[in-house]
C-alpha positions in Angstrom: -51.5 5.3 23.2 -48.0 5.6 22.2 -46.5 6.6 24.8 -42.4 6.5 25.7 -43.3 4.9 28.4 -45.3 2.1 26.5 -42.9 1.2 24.3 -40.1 -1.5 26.2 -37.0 -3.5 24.8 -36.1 -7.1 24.7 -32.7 -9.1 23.3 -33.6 -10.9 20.3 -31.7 -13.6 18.4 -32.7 -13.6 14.9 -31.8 -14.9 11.6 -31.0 -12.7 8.5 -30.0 -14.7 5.0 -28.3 -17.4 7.2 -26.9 -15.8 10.0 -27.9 -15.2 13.7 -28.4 -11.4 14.8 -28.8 -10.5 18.4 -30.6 -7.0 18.5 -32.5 -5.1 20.8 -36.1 -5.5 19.5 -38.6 -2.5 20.8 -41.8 -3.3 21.6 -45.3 -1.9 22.6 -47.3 -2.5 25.8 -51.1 -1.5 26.2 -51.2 0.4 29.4 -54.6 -0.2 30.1 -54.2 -4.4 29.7 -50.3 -4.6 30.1 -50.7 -6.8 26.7 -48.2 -6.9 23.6 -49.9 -5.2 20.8 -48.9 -4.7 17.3 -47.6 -1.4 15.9 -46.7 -1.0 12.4 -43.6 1.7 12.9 -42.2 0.0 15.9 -41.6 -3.3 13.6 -40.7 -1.1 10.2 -38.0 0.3 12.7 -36.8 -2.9 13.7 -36.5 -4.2 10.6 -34.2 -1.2 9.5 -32.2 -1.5 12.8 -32.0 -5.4 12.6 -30.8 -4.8 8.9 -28.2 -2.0 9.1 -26.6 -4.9 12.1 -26.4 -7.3 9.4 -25.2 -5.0 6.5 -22.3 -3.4 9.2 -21.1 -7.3 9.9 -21.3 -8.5 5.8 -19.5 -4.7 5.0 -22.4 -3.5 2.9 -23.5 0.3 3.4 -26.3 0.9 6.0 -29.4 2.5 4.8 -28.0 6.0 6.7 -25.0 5.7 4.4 -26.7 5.1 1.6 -29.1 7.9 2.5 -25.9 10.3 3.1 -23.9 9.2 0.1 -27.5 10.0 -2.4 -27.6 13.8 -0.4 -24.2 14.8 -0.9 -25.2 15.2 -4.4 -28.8 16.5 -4.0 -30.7 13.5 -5.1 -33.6 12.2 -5.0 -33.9 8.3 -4.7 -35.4 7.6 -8.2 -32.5 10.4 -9.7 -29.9 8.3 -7.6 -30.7 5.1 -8.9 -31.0 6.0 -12.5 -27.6 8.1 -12.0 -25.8 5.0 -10.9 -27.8 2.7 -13.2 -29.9 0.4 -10.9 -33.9 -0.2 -10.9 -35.7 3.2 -10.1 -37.6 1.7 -6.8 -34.0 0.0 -5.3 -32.7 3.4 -3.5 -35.9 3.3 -2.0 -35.8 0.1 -0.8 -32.4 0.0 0.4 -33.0 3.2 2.4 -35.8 1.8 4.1 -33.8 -1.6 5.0 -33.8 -4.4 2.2 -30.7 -5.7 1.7 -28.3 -4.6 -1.2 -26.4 -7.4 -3.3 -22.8 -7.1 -3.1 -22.4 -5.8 -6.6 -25.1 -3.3 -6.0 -23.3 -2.0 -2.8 -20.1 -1.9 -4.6 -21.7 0.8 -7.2 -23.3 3.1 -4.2 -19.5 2.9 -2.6 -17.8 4.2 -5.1 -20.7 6.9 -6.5 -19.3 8.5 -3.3 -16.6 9.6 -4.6 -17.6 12.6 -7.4 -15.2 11.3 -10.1 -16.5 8.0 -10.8 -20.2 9.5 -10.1 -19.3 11.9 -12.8 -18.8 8.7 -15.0 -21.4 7.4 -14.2 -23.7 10.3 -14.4 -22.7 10.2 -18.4 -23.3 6.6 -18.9 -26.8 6.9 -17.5 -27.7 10.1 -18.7 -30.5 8.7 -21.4 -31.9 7.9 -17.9 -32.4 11.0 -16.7 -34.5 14.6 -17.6 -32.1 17.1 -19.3 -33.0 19.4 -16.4 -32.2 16.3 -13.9 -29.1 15.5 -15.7 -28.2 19.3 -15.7 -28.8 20.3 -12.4 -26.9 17.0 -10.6 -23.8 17.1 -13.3 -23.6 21.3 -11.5 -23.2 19.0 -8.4 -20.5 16.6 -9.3 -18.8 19.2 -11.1 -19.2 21.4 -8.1 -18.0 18.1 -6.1 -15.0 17.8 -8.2 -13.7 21.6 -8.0 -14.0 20.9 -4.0 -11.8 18.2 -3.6 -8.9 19.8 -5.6 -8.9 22.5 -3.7 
């Protein structure tokens, strides 16, 4: 029943944590009734997509950056956040649209760049596997080398 075809788009004003969002909101129609029915990953993508609006206008990462920033170093989410010391499930949940404090933003930012996610790397590595720790200090290294090139 998910058709292309089915699935239509409104202008929706919203508020996120205070402030008024206006995103296009997709929807599903039955084709049989011409009713509004409920579809769980149509409203788990507009929740990312009504998000990532409201992390772009407070300057926080979107969950795509976030998602980009944790590959460049050939992470998985739990090995990202223990890396740059936040809860094991928050990587997750950021990637998937909750909303990142400031502070926490701050530390994804600057894990980007490979010398301060080689510092950090070392402070959390009691969080990691030695084969983890191993394999993702290669990468930073690896990351490092690159960029004086």
């Amino acid at each position: 029943m998910n058709n292309k075809e089915n699935i239509k788009i409104r202008k929706v004003k919203t508020n996120v944590k205070g402030k008024t969002i206006e995103f296009d909101e997709y929807y599903l129609i039955d084709p049989i009734t011409g009713e509004e029915v409920f579809d769980r990953n149509i409203e788990i993508e507009n929740d990312i997509r009504l998000y990532d609006i409201y992390k772009k206008e407070m300057n926080l990462l979107t969950s795509d950056e976030i998602k980009n920033i944790r590959k460049k170093y050939d992470m998985n989410q739990k090995e990202f956040a223990l890396s740059i010391g936040v809860e094991e499930t928050e990587v997750h949940r950021f990637e998937n649209g909750s909303i990142q404090t400031e502070s926490v933003d701050l530390v994804i930012k600057l894990s980007e760049n490979p010398n301060i996610m080689y510092d950090l790397l070392i402070k959390n590595k009691s969080n990691l596997s030695e084969n983890a720790y191993k394999r993702i200090l290669r990468k930073v290294k690896n990351r490092l080398l690159s960029n004086k090139i």
